[in-house]
C-alpha positions in Angstrom: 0.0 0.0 0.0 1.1 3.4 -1.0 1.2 6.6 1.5 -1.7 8.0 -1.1 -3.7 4.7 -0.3 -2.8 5.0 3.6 -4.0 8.4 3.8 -7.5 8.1 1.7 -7.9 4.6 4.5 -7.2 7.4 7.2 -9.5 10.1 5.8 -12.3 7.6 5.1 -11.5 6.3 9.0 -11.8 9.5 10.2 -14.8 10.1 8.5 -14.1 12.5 5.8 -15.9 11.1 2.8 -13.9 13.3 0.3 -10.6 14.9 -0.5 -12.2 18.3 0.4 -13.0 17.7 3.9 -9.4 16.6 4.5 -8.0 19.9 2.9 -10.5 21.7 4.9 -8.8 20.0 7.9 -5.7 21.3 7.1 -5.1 25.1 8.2 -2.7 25.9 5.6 -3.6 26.8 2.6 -0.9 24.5 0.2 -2.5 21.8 0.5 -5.4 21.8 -1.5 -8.2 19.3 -2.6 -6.5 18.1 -5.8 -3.2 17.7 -4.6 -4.7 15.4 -1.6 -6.6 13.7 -4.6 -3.0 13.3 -6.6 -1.4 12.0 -3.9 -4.1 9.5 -3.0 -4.4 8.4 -6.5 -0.4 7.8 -7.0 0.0 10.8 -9.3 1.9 12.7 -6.4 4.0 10.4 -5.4 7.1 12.8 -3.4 5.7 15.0 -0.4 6.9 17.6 1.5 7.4 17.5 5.4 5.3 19.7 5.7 2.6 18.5 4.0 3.5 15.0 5.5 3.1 16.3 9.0 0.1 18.8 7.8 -2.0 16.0 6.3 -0.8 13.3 9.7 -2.0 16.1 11.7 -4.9 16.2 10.1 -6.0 12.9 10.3 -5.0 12.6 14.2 -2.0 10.0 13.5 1.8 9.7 13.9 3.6 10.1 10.5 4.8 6.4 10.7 1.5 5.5 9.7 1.4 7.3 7.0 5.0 6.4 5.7 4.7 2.6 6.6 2.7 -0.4 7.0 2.8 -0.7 10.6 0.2 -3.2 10.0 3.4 -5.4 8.6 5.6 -4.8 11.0 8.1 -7.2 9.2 7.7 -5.2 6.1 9.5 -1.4 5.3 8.8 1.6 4.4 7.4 1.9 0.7 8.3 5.4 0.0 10.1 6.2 -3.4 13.6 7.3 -3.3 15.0 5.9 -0.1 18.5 4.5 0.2 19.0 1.1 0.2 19.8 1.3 4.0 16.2 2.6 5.1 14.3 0.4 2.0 15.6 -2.5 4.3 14.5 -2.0 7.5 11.7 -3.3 8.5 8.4 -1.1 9.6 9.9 -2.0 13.5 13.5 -0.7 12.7 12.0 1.8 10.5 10.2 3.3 13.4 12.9 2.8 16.0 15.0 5.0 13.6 12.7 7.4 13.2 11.8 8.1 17.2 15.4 7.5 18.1 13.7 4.5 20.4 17.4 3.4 22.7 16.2 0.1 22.6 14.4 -0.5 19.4 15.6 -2.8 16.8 17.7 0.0 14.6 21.2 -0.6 15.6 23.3 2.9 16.0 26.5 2.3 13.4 28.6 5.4 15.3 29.3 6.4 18.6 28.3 9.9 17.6 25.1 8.9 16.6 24.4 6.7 19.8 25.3 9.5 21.7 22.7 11.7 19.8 20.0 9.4 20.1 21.0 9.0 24.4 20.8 12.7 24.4 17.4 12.1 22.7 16.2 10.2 25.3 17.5 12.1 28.1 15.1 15.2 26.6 12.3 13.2 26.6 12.4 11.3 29.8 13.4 15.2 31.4 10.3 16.1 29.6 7.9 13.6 31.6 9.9 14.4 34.9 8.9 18.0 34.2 5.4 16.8 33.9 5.7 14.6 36.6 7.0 16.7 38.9 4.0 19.5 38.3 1.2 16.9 38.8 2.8 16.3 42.1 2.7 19.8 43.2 -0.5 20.0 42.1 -1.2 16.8 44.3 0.8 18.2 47.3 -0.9 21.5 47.1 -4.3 19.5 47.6 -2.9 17.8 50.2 -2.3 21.1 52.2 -5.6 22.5 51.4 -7.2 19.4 53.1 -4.7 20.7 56.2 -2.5 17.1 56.2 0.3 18.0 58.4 3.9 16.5 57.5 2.9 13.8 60.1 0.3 12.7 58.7 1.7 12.6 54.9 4.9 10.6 56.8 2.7 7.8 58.2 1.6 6.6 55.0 2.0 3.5 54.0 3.4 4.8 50.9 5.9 7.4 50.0 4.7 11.0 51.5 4.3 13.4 48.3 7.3 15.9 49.3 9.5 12.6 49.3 8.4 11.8 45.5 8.8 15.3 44.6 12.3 15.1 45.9 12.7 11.9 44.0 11.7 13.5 40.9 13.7 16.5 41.7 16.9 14.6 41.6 16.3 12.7 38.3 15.7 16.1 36.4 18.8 17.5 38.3 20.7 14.1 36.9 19.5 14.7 33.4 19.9 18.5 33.2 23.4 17.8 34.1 23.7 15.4 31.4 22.3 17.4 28.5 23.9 20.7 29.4 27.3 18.8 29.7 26.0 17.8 26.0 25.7 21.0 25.1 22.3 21.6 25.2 20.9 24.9 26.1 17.9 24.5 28.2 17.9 27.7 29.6 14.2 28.9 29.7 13.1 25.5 29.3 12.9 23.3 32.3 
């Protein structure tokens, strides 16, 4: 199946009967209803990023499902012009590749490149800390508001709130450290 036929299966999913409704999804105004219809009929067979991650966006799904048949996960990526190195992955390595997944089935050739996709990793997992570490507050701040004292949060069974807080404290000062000794600039970020 081509990425034309994936996306027309998505639109019709989604419930877009035509090629109109999915241009009308899409805010921009490149992409209009005839070259959706070229692409789903074959005719357009080379897409931009853009309009790869307008048209994915549109339809509510991760670009892998548009660029492969994750449906064949033993299968690649069918889209023209690839080298011969990503033509032979499978849709698995394919996407492990392509999300910098550590422990996916893609094999790193350099250590550059390993290093990259560690500092990849590092971002995201900071990234859920981050969000981790404001649902806690949030949780804590309840907490107070229903007038818990310390005491009262210590003699839990479980770990007391401030102590996960200071858990998840640490592992975003552990993987700040990392990425800045990277050379990543985070001020403004975290």
């Amino acid at each position: 199946m081509s990425i034309g036929k994936r996306i027309a299966a998505a639109r019709k999913q989604r419930g877009m009967t035509t090629a109109r409704d999915l241009a009308d999804a899409i805010p921009v105004e490149t992409i209009s209803e005839a070259v959706i219809q070229n692409i789903e009929a074959g005719r357009k067979v080379e897409l931009s990023v853009s309009q790869l991650l307008n048209i994915a966006h549109a339809l509510r799904v991760p670009p892998l499902f548009l660029l492969a048949p994750v449906g064949l996960p033993s299968r690649g990526p069918d889209v023209p012009n690839l080298c011969s190195d990503l033509q032979g992955m499978s849709t698995i390595e394919f996407d492990a590749w392509l999300t910098g997944a550590p422990d996916g089935a893609y094999r790193w050739k350099t250590k550059d490149e390993r290093a990259e996709r560690s500092e990849l990793q590092a971002m995201r997992e900071l990234n859920q800390q981050l969000q981790e570490r404001r649902r806690l507050s949030a949780i804590l701040e309840i907490e107070k508001e229903d007038n818990m004292t310390e005491d009262q949060m210590n003699q839990q069974t479980w770990e007391s709130t401030p102590e996960r807080i200071a858990n998840v404290q640490r592992r975003i000062d552990q993987l700040e450290s990392y990425l800045t000794s990277a050379g990543w600039d985070l001020d403004g970020w975290a």
